[in-house]
Steps between C-alpha positions, in 0.01 A plus 500: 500500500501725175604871586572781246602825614479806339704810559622815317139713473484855604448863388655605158416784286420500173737376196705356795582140592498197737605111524267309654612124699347186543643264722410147524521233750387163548446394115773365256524818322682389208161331405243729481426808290395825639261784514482857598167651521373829638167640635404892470294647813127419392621249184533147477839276444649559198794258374792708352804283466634117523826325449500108455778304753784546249400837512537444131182657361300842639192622431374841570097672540462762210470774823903422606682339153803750456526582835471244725759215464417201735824263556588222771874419650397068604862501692312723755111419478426810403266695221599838372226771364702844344281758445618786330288798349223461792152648456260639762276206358746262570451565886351167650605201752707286280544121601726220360325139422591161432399400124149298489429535835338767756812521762637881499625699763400778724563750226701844509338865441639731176388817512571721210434885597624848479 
């Protein structure tokens, strides 16, 4: 069975940061790109960032490019998301996916606030 777990979500204020995880299990993950998307309270899913398996190319929604940098470590199964500069707008349930297909995981909650 496909699992991805995310971790690393919580309460940060403004300007500050956080490093989201994505673990996965039960999937070669060596072989398949991924995908972190997010969903704001009242909003629908919005992609913002995905890494093929090499983790050789990026790419980045125009809402997080410069301050998000999505990466992957395949020796561990596991996808990065650094988010630097955070926004009150960036506050949403952000889940990792596997490329081209609609497995994610449970999600974790960012809150940006004062």
């Amino acid at each position: 069975e496909v699992q991805l777990v995310e971790s690393g979500g919580g309460l940060v204020q403004p300007g500050g940061s956080l490093r989201l995880s994505c673990t996965a299990s039960g999937v070669t993950f060596t072989r398949i790109g991924m995908n972190w998307f997010r969903q704001a309270p009242g909003k629908g899913l919005e992609w913002i960032s995905g890494i093929t398996n090499s983790g050789g190319k990026m790419k980045y929604a125009d809402s997080v490019r410069g301050r998000f940098t999505i990466s992957r470590d395949n020796a561990k199964s596991t996808l990065y998301l650094q988010m630097n500069n955070l926004k009150p707008e960036d506050t949403a349930v952000y889940y990792c996916g596997i490329d081209r297909t609609n497995v994610r995981g449970q999600g974790t909650q960012v809150t940006v606030s004062s």
